[in-house]
MMTF fields as JSON, N, C-alpha, C and O atoms, coordinates in Angstrom:
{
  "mmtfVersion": "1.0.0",
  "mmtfProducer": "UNKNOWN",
  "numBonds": 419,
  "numAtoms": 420,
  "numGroups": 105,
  "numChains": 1,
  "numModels": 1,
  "chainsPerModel": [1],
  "groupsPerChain": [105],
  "chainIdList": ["A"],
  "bondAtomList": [4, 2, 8, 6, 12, 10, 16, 14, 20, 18, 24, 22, 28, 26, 32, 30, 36, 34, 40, 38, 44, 42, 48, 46, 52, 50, 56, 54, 60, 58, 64, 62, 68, 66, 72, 70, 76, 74, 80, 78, 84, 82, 88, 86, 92, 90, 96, 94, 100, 98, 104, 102, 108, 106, 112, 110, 116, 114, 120, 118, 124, 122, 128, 126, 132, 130, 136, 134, 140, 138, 144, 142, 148, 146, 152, 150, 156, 154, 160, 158, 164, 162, 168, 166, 172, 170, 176, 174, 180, 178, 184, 182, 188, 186, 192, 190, 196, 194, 200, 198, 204, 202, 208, 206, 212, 210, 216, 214, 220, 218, 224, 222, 228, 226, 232, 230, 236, 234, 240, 238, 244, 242, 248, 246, 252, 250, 256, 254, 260, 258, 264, 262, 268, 266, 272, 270, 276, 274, 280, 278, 284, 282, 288, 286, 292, 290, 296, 294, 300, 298, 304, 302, 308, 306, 312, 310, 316, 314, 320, 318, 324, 322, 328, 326, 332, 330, 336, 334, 340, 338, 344, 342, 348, 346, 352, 350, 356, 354, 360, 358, 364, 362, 368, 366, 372, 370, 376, 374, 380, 378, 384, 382, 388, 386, 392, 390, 396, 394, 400, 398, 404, 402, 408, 406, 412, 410, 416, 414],
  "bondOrderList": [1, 1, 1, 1, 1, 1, 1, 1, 1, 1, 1, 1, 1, 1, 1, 1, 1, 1, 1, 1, 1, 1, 1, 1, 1, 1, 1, 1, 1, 1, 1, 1, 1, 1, 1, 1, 1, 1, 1, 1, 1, 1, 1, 1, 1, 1, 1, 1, 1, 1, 1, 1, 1, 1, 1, 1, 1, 1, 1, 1, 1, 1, 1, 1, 1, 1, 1, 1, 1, 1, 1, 1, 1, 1, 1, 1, 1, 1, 1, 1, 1, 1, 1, 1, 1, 1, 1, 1, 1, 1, 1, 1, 1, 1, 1, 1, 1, 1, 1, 1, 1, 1, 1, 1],
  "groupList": [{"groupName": "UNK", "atomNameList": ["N", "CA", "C", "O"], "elementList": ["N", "C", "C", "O"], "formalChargeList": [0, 0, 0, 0], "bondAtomList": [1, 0, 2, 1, 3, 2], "bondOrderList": [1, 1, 2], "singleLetterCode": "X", "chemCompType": "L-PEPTIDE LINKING"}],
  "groupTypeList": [0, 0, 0, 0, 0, 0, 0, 0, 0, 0, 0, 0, 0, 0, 0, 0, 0, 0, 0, 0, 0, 0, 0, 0, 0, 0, 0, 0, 0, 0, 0, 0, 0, 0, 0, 0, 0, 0, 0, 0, 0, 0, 0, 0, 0, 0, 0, 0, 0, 0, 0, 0, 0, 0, 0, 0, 0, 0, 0, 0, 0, 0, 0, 0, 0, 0, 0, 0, 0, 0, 0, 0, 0, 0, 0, 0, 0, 0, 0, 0, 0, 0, 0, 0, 0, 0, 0, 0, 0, 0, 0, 0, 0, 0, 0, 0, 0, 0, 0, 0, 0, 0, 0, 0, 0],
  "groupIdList": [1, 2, 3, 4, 5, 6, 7, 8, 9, 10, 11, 12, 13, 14, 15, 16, 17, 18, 19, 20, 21, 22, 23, 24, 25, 26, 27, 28, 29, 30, 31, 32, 33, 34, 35, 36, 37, 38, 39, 40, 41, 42, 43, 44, 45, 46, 47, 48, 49, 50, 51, 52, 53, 54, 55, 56, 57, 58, 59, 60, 61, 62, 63, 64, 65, 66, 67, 68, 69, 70, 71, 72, 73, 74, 75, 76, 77, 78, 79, 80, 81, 82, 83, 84, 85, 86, 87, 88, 89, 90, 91, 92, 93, 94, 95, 96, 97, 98, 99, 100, 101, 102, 103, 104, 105],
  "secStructList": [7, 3, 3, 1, 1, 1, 7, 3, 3, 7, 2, 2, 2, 2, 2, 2, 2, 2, 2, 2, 7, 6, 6, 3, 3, 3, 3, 3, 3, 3, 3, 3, 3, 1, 1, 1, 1, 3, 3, 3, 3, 3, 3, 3, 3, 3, 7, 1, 1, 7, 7, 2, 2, 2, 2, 2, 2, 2, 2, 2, 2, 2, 2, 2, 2, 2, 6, 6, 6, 6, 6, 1, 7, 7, 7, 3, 3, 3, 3, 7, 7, 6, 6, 6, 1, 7, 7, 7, 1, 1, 1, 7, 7, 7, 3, 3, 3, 7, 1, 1, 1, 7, 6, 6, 7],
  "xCoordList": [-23.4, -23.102, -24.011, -25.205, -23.072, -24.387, -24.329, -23.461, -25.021, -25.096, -25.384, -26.356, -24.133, -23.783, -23.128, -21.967, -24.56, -24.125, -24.182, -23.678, -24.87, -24.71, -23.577, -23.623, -22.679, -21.475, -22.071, -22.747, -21.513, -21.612, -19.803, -18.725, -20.463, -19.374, -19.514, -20.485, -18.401, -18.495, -17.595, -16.527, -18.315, -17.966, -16.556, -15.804, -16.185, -15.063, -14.044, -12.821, -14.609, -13.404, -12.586, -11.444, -13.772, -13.033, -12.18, -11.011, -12.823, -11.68, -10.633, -9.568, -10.683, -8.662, -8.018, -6.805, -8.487, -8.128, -7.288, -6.151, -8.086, -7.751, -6.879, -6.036, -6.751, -5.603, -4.763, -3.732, -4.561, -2.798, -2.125, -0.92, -3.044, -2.441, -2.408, -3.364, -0.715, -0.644, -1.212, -1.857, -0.824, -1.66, -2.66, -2.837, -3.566, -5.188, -5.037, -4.345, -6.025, -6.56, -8.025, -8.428, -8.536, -9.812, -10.471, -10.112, -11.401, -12.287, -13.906, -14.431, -14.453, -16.3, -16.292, -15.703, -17.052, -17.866, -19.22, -19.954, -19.523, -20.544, -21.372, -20.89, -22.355, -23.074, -24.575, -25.488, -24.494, -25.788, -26.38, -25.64, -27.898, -27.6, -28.459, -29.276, -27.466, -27.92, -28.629, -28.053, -30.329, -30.996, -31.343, -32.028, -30.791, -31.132, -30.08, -29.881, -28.7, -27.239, -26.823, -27.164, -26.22, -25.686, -24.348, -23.792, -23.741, -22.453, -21.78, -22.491, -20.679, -19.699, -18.114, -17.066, -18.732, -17.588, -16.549, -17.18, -15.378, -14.53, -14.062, -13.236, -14.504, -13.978, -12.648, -12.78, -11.507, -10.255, -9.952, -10.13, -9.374, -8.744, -7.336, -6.868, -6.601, -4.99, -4.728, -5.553, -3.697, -2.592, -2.68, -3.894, -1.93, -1.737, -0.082, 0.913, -0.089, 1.155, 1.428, 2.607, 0.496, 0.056, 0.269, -0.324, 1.386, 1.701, 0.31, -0.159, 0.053, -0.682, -0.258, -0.908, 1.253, 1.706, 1.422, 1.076, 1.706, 1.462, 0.23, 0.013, -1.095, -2.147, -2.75, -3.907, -2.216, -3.04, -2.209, -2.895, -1.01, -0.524, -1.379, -1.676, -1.747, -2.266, -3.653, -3.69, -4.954, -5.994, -5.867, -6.732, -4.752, -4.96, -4.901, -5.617, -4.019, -3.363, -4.796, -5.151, -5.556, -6.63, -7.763, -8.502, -7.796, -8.728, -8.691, -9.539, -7.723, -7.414, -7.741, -8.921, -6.751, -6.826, -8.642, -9.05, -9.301, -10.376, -11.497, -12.504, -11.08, -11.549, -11.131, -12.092, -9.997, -9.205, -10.214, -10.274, -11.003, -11.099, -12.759, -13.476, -13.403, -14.516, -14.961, -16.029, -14.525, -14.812, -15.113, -16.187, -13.592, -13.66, -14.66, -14.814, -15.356, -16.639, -15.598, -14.562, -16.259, -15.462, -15.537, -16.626, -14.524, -14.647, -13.99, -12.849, -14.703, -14.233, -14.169, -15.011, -12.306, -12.17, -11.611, -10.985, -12.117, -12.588, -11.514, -11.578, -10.419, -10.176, -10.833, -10.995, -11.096, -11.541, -10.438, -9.22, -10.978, -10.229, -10.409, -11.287, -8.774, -8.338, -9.569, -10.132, -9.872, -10.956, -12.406, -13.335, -12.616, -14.002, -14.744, -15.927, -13.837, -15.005, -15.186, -14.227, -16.522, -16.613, -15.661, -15.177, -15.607, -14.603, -15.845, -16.868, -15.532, -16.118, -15.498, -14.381, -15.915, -14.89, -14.896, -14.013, -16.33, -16.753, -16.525, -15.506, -17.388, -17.686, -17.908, -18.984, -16.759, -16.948, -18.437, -18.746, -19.234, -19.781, -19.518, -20.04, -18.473, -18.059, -18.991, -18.451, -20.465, -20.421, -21.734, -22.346, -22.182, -23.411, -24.124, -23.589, -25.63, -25.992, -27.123, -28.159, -26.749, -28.36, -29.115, -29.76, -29.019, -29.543, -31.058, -31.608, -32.088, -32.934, -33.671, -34.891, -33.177, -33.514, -34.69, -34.696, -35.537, -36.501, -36.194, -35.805, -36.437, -35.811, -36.583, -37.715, -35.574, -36.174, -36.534, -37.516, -36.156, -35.881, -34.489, -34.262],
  "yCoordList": [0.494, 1.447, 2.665, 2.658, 3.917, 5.3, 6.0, 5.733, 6.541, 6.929, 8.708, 9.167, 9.314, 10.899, 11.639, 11.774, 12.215, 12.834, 12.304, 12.839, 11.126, 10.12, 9.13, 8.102, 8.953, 8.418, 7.407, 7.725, 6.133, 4.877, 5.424, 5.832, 5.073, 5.153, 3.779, 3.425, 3.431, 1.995, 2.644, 3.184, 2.504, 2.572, 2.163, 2.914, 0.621, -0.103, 0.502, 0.477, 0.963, 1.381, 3.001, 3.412, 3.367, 4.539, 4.211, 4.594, 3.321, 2.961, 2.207, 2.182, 1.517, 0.866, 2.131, 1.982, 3.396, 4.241, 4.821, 4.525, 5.471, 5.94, 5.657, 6.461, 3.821, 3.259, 3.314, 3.379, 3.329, 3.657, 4.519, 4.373, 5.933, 6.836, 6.777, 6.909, 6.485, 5.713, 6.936, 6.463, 8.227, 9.373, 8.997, 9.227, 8.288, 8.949, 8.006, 6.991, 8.545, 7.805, 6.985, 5.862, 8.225, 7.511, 8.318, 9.494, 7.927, 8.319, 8.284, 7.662, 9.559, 9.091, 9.804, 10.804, 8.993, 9.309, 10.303, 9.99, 11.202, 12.023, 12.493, 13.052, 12.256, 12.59, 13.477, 12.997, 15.019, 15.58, 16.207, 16.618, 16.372, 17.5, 18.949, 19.182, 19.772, 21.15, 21.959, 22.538, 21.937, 22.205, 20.587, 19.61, 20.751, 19.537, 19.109, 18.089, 19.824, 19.113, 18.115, 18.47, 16.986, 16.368, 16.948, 17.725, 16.36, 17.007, 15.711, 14.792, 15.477, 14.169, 14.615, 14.914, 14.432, 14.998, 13.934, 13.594, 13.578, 12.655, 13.441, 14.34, 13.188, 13.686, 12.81, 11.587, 13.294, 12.746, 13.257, 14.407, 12.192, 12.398, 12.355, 11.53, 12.989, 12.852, 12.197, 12.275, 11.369, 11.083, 11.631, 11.655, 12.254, 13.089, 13.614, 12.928, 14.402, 15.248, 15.327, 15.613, 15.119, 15.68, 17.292, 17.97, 17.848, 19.146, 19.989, 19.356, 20.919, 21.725, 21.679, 21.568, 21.852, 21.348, 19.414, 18.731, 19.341, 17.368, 17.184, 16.408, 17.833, 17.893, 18.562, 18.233, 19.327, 19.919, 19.193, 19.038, 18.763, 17.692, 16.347, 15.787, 15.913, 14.683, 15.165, 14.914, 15.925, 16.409, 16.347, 15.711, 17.02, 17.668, 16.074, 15.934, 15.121, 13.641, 12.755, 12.045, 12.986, 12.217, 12.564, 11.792, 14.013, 14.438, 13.67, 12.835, 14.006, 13.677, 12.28, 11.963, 11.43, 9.503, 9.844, 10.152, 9.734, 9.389, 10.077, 9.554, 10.981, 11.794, 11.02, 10.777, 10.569, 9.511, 8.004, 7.574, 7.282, 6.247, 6.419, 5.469, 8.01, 7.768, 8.582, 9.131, 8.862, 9.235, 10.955, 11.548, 11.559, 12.837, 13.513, 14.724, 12.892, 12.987, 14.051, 13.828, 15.12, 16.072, 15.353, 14.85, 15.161, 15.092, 16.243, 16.656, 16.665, 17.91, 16.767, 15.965, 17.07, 16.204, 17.514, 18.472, 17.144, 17.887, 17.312, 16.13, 18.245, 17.874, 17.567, 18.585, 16.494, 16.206, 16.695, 16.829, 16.829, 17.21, 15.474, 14.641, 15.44, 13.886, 13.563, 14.321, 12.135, 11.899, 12.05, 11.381, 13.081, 13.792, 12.43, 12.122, 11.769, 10.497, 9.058, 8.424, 8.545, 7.809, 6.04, 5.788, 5.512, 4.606, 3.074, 3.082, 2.125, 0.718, -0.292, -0.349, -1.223, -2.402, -3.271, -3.494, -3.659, -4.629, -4.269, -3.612, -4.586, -4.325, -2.656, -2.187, -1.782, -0.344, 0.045, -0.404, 1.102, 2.13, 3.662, 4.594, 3.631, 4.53, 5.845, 6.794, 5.402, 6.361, 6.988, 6.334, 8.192, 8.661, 9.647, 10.635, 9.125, 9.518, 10.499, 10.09, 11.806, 12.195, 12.879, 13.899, 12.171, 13.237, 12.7, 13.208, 11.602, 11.134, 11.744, 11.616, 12.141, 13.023, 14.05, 14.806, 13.748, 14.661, 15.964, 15.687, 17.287, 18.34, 18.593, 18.258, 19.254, 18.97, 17.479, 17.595, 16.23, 14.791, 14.185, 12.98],
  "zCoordList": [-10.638, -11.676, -11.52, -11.219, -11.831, -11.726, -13.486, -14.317, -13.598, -15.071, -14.369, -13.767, -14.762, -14.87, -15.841, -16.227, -16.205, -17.765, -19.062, -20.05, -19.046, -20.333, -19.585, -20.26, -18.623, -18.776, -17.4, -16.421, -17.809, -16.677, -15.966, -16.398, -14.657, -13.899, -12.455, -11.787, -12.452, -11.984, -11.036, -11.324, -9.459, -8.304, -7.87, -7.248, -8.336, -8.149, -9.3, -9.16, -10.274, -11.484, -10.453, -10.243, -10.146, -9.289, -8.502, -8.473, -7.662, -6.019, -6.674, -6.058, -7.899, -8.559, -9.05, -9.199, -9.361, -10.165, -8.311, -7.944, -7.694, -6.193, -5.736, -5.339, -5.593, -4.739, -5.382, -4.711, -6.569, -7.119, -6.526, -6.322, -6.022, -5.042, -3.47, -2.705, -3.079, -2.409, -0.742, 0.193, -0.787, -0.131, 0.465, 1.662, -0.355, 0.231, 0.985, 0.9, 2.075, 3.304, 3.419, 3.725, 2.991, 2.568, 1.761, 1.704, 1.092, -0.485, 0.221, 1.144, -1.003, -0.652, -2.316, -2.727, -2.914, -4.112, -3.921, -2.983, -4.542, -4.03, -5.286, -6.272, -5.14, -6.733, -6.244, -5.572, -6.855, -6.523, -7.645, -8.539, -7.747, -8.825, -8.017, -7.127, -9.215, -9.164, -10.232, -11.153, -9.952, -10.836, -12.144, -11.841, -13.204, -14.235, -14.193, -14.853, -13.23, -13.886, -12.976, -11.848, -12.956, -12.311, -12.113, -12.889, -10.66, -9.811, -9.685, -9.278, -9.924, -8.986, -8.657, -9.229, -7.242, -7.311, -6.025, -5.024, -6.099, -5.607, -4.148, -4.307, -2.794, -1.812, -1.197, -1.234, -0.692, -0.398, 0.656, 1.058, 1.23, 2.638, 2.675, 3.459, 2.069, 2.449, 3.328, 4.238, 3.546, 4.183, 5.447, 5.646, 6.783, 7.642, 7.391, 7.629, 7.085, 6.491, 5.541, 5.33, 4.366, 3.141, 3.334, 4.174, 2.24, 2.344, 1.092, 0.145, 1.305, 0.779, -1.32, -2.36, -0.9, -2.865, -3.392, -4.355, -2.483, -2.536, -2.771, -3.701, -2.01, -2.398, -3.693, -3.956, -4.416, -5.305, -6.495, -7.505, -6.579, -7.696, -7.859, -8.914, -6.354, -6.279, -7.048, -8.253, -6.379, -6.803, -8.364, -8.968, -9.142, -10.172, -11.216, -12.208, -10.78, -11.107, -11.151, -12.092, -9.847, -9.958, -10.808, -11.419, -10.752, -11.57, -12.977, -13.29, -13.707, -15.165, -14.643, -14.488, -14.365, -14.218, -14.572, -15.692, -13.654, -13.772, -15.044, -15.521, -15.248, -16.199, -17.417, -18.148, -17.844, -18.54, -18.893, -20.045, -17.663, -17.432, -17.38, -17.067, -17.794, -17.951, -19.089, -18.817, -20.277, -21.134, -20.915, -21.013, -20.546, -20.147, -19.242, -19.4, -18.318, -16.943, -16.057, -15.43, -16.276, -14.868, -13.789, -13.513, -13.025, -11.556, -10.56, -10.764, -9.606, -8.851, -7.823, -7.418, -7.427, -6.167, -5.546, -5.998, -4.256, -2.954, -1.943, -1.605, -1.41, -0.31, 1.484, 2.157, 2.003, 3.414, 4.46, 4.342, 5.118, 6.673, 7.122, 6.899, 8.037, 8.657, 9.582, 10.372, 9.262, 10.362, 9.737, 10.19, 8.522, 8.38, 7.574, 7.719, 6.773, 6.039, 6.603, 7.044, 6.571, 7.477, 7.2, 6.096, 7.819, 7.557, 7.524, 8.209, 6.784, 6.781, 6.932, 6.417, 7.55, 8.034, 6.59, 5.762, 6.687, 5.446, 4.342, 4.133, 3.326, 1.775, 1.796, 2.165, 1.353, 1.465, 0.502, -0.601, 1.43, 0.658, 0.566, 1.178, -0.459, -0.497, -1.797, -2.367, -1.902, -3.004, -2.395, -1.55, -2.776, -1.893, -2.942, -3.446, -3.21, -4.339, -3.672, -3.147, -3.787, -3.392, -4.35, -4.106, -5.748, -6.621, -6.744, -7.721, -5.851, -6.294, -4.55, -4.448, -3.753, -2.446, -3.088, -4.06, -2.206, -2.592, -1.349, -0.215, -1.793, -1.605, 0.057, 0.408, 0.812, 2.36, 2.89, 3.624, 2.813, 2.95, 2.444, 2.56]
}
């Protein structure tokens, strides 16, 4: 579980929310902050022939779902280029927190 913004967000609640859309290829959870604010934002990998309108319905669909399923938590989902997120055989880690990175490390 990560706590952004006051709001628990459960890694696995994301990825059941994701796979309903049958599009994505692959997902990375991404959480940074900027300055005191925390950022999360949902990166997506379309499909391969995901049209440019297919994508911004889907984006706009996931946004809300999850926004829905976490007590109105912006999520800025980010389209990936095919290939760009890394893939896991095993138990996915799909979420990448660097808001505890100390700055230059």
């Amino acid at each position: 579980m990560k706590l952004v913004r006051g709001t628990n967000v459960y890694p696995r609640a994301v990825e059941g929310i994701v796979r309903e859309f049958s599009n994505v290829e692959e997902f990375q959870l991404h959480l940074t902050r900027e300055g005191h604010f925390d950022r999360i934002a949902l990166r997506v990998e379309p499909a391969p022939g995901t049209s440019d309108e297919a994508w911004a319905d889907m984006a706009e669909r996931l946004a809300k779902s999850l926004a829905e399923a976490h007590e109105g938590l912006r999520f800025e989902v980010e389209r990936a280029g095919e290939g760009e997120l890394p893939r896991f055989e095993l138990k996915a880690r799909r979420t990448v927190d660097e808001r505890d990175t100390p700055i230059g490390g």
